[in-house]
Every structure is written in structure tokens, then in C-alpha cells.
C-alpha positions as CSV (number, residue, x, y, z in Angstrom):
1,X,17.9,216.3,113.8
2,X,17.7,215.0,110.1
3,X,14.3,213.3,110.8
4,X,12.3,216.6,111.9
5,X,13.3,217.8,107.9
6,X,12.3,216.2,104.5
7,X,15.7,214.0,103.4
8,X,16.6,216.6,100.7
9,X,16.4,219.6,102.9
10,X,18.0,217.8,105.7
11,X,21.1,217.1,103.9
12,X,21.3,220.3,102.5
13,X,21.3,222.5,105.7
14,X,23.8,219.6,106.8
15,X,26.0,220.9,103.9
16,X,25.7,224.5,104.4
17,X,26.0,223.7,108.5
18,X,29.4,222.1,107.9
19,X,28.4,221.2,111.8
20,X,27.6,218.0,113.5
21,X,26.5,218.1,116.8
22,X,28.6,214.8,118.7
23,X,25.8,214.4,121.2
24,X,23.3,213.0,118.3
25,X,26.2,211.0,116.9
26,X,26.5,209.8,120.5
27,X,22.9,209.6,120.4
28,X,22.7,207.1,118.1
29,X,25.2,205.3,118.8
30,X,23.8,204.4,121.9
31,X,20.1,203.9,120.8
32,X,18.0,200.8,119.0
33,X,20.3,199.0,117.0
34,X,19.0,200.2,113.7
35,X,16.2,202.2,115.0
36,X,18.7,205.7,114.0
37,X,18.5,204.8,110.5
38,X,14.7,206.4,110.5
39,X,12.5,204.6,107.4
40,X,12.7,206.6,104.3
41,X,9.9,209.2,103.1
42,X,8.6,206.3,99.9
43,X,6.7,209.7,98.3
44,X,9.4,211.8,98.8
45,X,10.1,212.3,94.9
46,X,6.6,212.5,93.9
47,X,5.4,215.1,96.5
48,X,8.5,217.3,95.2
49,X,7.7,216.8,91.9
50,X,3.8,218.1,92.5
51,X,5.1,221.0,94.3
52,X,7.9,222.3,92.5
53,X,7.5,226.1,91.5
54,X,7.5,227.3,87.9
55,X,10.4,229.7,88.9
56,X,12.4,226.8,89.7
57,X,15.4,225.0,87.6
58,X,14.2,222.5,85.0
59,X,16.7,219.9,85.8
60,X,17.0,216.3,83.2
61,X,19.4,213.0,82.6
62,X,21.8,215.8,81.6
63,X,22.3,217.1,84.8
64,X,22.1,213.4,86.7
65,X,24.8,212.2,84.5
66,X,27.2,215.3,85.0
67,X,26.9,214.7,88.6
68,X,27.7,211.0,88.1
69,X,31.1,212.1,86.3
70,X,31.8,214.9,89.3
71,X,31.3,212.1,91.6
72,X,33.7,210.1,89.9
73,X,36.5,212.8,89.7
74,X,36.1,213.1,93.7
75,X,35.5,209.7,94.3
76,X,38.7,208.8,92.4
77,X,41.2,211.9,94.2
78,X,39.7,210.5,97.3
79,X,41.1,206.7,96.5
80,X,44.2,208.0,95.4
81,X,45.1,211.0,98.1
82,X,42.6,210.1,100.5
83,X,39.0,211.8,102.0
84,X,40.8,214.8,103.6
85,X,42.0,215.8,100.2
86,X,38.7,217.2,98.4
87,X,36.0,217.0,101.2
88,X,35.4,220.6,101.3
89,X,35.0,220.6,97.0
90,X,32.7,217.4,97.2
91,X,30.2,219.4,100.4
92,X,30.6,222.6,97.8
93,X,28.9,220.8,95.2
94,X,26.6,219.2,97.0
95,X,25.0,222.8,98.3
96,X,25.8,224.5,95.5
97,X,25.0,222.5,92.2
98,X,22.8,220.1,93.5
99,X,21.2,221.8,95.9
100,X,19.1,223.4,93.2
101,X,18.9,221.0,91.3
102,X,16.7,219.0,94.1
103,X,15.1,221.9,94.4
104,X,14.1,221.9,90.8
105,X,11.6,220.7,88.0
106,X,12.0,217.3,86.9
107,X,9.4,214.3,86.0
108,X,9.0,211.4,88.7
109,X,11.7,209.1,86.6
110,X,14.4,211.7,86.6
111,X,13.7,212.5,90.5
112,X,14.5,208.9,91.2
113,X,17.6,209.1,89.4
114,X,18.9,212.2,90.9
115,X,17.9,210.9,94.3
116,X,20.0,207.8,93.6
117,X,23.0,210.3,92.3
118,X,22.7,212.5,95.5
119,X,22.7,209.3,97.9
120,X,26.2,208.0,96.1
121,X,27.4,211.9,96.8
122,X,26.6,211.7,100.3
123,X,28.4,208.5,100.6
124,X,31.2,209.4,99.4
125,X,30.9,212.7,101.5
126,X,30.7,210.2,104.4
127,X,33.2,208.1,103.8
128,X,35.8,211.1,103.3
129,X,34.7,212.9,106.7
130,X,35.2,209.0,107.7
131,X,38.4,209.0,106.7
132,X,39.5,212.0,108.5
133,X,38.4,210.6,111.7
134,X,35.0,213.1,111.6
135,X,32.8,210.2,112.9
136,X,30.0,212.4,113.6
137,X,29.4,213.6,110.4
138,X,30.4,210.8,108.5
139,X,27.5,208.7,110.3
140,X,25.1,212.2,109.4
141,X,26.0,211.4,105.4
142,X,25.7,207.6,105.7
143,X,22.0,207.6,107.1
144,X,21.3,210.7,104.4
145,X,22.7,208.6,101.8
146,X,20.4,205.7,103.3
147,X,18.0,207.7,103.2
148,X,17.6,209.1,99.8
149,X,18.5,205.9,98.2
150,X,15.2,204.6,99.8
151,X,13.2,207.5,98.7
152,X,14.7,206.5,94.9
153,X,13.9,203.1,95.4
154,X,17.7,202.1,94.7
155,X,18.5,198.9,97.2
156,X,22.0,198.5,96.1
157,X,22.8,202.3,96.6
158,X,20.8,201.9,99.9
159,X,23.5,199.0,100.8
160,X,25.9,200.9,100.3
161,X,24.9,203.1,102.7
162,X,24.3,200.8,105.2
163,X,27.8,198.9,104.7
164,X,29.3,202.5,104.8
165,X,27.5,202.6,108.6
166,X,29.0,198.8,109.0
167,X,32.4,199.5,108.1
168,X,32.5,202.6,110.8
169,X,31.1,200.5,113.2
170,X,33.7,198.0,112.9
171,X,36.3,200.8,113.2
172,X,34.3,202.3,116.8
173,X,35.8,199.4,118.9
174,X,34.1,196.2,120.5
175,X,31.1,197.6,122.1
176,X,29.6,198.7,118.7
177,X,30.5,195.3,117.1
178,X,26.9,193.8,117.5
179,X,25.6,196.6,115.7
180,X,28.1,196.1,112.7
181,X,26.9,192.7,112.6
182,X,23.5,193.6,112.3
183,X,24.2,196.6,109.8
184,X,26.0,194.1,107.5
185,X,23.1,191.8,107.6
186,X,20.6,193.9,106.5
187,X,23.2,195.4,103.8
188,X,23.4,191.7,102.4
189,X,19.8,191.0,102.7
190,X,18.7,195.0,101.4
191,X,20.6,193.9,98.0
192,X,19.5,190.2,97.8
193,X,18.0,190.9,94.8
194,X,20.7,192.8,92.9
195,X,22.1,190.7,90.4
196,X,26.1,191.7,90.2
197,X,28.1,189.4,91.4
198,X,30.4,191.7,92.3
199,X,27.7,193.5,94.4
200,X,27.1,190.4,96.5
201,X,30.9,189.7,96.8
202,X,31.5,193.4,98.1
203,X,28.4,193.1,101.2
204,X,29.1,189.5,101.8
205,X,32.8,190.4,102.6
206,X,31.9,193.0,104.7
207,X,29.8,190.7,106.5
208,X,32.7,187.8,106.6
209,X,34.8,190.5,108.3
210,X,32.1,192.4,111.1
211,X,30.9,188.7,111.9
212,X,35.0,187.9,112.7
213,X,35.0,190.9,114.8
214,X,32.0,189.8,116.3
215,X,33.5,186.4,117.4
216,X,31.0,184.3,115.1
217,X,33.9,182.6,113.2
218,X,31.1,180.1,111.8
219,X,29.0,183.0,109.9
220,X,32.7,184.8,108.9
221,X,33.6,181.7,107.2
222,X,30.5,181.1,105.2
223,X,30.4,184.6,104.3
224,X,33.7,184.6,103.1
225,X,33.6,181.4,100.8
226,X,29.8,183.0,99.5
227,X,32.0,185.9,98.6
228,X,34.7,184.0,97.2
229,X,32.4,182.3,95.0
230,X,30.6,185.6,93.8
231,X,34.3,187.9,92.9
232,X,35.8,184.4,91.1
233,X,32.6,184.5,89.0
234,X,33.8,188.3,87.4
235,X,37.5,187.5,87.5
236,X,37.7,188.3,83.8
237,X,34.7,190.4,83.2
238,X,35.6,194.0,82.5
239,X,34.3,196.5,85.3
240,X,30.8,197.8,84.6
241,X,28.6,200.7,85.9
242,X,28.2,199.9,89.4
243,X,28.6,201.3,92.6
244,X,30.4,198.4,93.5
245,X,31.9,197.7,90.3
246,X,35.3,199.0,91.9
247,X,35.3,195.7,93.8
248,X,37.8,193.7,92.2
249,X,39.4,190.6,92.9
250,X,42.4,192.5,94.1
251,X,40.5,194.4,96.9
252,X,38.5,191.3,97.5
253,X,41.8,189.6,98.4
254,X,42.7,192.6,100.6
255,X,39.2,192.0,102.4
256,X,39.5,188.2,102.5
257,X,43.1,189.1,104.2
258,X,41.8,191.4,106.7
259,X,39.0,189.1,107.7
260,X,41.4,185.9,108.1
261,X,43.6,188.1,110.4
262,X,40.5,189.2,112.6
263,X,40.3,185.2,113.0
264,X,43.8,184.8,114.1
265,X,45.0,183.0,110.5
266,X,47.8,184.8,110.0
267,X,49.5,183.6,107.3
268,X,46.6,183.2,105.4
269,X,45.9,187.2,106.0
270,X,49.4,187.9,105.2
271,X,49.1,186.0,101.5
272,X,46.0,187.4,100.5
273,X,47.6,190.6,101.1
274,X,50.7,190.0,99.4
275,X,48.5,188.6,96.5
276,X,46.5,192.1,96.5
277,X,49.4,194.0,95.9
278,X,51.9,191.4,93.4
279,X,49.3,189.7,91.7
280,X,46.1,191.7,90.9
281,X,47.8,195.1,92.4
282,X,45.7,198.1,93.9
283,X,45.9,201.2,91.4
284,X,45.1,204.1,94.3
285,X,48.0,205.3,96.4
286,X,45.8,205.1,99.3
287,X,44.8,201.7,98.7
288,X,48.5,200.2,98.4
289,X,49.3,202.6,101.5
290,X,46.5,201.2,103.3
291,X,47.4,197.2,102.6
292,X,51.2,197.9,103.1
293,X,50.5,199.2,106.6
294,X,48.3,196.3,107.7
295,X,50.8,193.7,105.9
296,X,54.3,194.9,107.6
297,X,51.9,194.8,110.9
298,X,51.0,190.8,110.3
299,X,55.3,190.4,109.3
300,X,56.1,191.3,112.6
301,X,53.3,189.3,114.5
302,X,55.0,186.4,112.4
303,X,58.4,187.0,113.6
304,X,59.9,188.5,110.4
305,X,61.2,191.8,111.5
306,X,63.1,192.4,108.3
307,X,60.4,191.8,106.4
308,X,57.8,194.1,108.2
309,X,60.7,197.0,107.7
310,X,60.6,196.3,104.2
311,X,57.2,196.5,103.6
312,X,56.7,199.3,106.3
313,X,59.4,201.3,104.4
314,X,57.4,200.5,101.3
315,X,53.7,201.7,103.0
316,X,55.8,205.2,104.2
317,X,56.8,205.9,99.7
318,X,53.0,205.2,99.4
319,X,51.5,207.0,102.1
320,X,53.5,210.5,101.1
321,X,50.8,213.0,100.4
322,X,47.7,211.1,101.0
323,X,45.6,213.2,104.0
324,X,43.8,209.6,105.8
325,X,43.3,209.1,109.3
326,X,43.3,205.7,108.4
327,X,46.8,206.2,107.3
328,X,47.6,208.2,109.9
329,X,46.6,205.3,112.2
330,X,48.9,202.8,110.5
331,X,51.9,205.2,110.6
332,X,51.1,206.0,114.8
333,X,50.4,201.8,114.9
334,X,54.2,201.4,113.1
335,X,55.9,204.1,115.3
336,X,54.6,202.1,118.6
337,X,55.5,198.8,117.7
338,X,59.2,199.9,116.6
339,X,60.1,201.4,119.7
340,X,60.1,197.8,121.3
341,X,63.8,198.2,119.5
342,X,64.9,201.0,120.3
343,X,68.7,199.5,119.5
344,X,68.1,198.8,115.5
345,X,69.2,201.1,113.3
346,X,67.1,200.4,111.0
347,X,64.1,200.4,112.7
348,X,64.7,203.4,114.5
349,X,65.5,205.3,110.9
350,X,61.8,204.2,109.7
351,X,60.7,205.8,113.0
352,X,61.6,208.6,112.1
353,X,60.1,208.6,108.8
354,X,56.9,208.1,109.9
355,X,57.3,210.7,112.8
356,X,57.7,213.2,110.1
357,X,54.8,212.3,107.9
358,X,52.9,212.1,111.0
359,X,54.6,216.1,111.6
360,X,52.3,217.0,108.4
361,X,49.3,218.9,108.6
């Protein structure tokens, strides 16, 4: 278990382990609502930096700020091709490269900053295992990344963590809906004092939506318009340096859409989709395969059958070559709710389509 080892050596032998045990995912899933998140080690960085060897690595900004870059290259192959595409490169460098880097010299400042650097790898680790439908270990690199982003003293990578943890919750079914609710609360209240708008606009939507889940409509309407307010506010300011700078007001709008649907708004959902894609667009193949899959869905709860074959037929020319469960899901989600017409051509023909993608390894 990750709490019997130091946070750094924990992840690592994670890493190496390429092994998750489902009984501690089930484990936690079933214990105190957010007593499986642990409380991070505060001294962690200083006691390594005391007790580093002289043999070891002497490891600066230099090395942080090539990991931030690597973490970008994955980060952006993942958005575009989805998690199942480099997984196995992003755990490699994580055991291999930064493993001894952790394992290094470094003063107190630089241990902070490649604690902060590991925790946004271990995310991203998560949310790619995540998206191959690896719950178990996804969860694993989600409290890691927690984890280490306490120990670096970074609250809005620590949110990140935590809305990482949210968003699977959401995605585990009704009975672990509470607990999204309460991990998306403490991920808005862990980075109340973060001062990017586009930070708060990225937790409070991801509260708006676990709270609709959750049935509190109230909450997932405040939450929403407090998010609203926050993305409007960077509509023309160029995209900085944050791990949340990604959040646009194109993905907000795919959010907003998703969150409106969970509250049975349909045609509100289906325009703040449709405005995702025409009017701010979504530059990741993943992305515009993900929206397309969820927008032909709300066509056909609105009666337009044409129009959820055209957008379905649009989500199958995105969704070629991306490896995502969540893809996957949409494609399985399409398939069942065309063979309710087994007698249209046309819906039959995009059956078959997606049979075929879904045929892929």
C-alpha cells in the first residue's frame, strides 16, 4: 500500500510494478470518503534533501524544466490520440529519468519544484490508465499525484489531483456519486487561493457537473454561473503557464454542455456543445471525438435522427486512431441505440462503422 512507503518511493515501485492490486482500489472505494487520500508527508522534500548521498545525481531547474516539456509532448499525444497511445513511454520516464532524479541532490527550492513536476506526471499517468478503463491504477496515480503536490506545497497541482479522483468518480456510477461531490469540494476549496481565473472556472465546473449527478441541481447551477463568470473573464487572454491553462472557453462550453444534460436541459446541453465545436473549436482529435459522441447522443434524445447520423458519422472520422475507452464507450453507446432501427439504411451502415473501429485492438 502507498502509505506504508515515503510518496517518492511509493510511486516509483508503482512504476516499476506496472501492477495494481483491484482489491485496494476496491478498498478505497468503499472506505471514509476521503480518508484514502492519506495527508501528505509536509517534510518530505527537506528530509530527502538532508539525506541525499554524495554518489547521487546533482539534479537543478534544468532538469525540472525538461521534464515540464516531456510532460507536455505526452500530455499533448494523449489529447490528440488518446491515454492508451503513450502510457507505457510516460511510466518509462517516470522510473527511468525521474526516478533518479528524486533520488538525487537538489537544494530545498528545486525539491519543491520537481515534486510539483512529478505530481503533474503522475496525473497525467492517471488520467491515461483512466482512459483505458485501468481504474485501479488510475486512482493509484491520482492519490500519488495528490500526494506529492502536498509534500511541494502546490495547491493548484494538488486540485488537480483531487478533480482527477472527481471526475472518475463521476464515471464509477451512482453509488460513488457522494464521494465526487465531496472530492470536487475540497478541489474548489484546496485552490481558493489560486488566483487564475481559468483555474477556478476549470474546479468550479467540475463541481457544477458531480453536484448534477448528485441530484443537487441548486449547487450545479451556482457552480456553473461561478464558472461562467470566471472563463468569460480570460476569453481574450492568451493561454499562460498553468496546469489548467488548457481550459478554454471552448472546453468550458463542452463542460457547461455536459452538466446542463446531467440536469435534463437538453437543448441547452446540445448548444453549448455545438458552440464548442463551431465557434471556439476543440484542437485534439480526442476532444472533437469525445463532444461529437455525446452531441449525436443528445440529437436523438431530441428526436432528430438525421441529425444524430450526421454528427455520429462525424464523431466515427474523429475517433479513427485514437486508443480511449472513453471513446470506445461512445462508439458501444451509438451501436446500441441504432439497432432500435434495424430497417434504416443509413443507420445500419454507421453501425457498422463503428463495429469495426470497435474490431481494433
Amino acid at each position: 500500500m502507498a502509505d506504508q512507503l515515503d510518496t517518492v518511493a511509493s510511486i516509483l515501485a508503482l512504476g516499476r510494478s506496472g501492477k495494481v492490486d483491484r482489491r485496494d482500489f476496491l478498498t478505497a472505494s468503499g472506505s471514509g470518503v476521503l480518508s484514502f487520500l492519506g495527508v501528505p508527508d509536509t517534510e518530505a522534500v527537506t528530509r530527502r534533501v538532508q539525506t541525499a548521498g554524495t554518489g547521487a545525481v546533482r539534479v537543478g531547474r534544468g532538469e525540472v524544466e525538461a521534464m515540464g516539456q516531456m510532460i507536455k509532448v505526452l500530455g499533448d499525444s494523449s489529447a490528440e490520440y488518446g491515454g492508451g497511445h503513450v502510457r507505457h513511454l510516460a511510466i518509462g520516464y517516470l522510473t527511468d529519468n525521474v526516478g533518479p532524479w528524486l533520488d538525487g541532490r537538489y537544494t530545498e527550492a528545486v525539491g519543491r519544484e520537481l515534486y510539483a513536476a512529478t505530481s503533474r506526471l503522475a496525473h497525467l499517468i492517471g488520467w491515461m490508465s483512466q482512459d483505458q478503463d485501468d481504474e485501479a491504477t488510475a486512482q493509484q496515480y491520482y492519490v500519488h499525484a495528490y500526494r506529492l503536490a502536498g509534500e511541494a506545497d502546490d495547491p493548484e497541482v494538488a486540485a488537480t489531483a483531487l478533480r482527477g479522483l472527481a471526475v472518475q468518480a463521476m464515471g464509477l456510477g451512482p453509488r460513488h456519486y457522494a464521494r465526487a461531490l465531496a472530492l470536487a469540494e475540497k478541489c474548489v476549496e484546496t485552490a481558493r487561493e489560486v488566483s487564475d481565473p481559468r483555474v477556478s472556472a476549470y474546479y468550479r465546473s467540475t463541481l457544477a457537473e458531480a453536484a448534477a449527478l448528485d441530484g443537487d441541481h441548486q449547487l450545479a447551477t451556482r457552480s456553473l454561473v461561478a464558472s461562467r463568470t470566471d472563463i468569460e473573464r480570460t476569453a481574450d487572454a492568451p493561454t499562460g503557464t498553468s496546469w489548467a491553462s488548457h481550459f478554454t472557453i471552448g472546453r468550458w462550453s463542452h463542460s457547461s454542455g455536459m452538466t446542463l444534460a446531467r440536469m435534463g436541459d437538453l437543448g441547452a446541453a446540445q448548444r453549448q456543445l455545438q458552440q464548442a465545436l463551431a465557434v471556439h473549436g476543440l484542437d485534439r482529435r480526442r476532444s472533437r471525438a469525445n463532444v461529437l459522441g455525446h452531441l449525436g447522443t443528445l440529437h436523438l434524445r431530441q428526436g432528430d435522427f438525421d441529425g444524430a447520423l450526421t454528427v455520429w458519422s462525424q464523431f466515427l472520422d474523429a475517433a479513427e486512431g485514437v486508443q480511449s475507452a472513453r471513446i470506445r464507450d461512445s462508439a458501444h453507446d451509438l451501436r446500441l441505440r441504432l439497432a432500435r432501427y434495424p430497417d434504416d439504411h443509413d443507420a445500419r451502415a454507421l453501425s457498422e462503422r463503428a463495429e469495426r473501429l470497435l474490431s481494433l485492438p
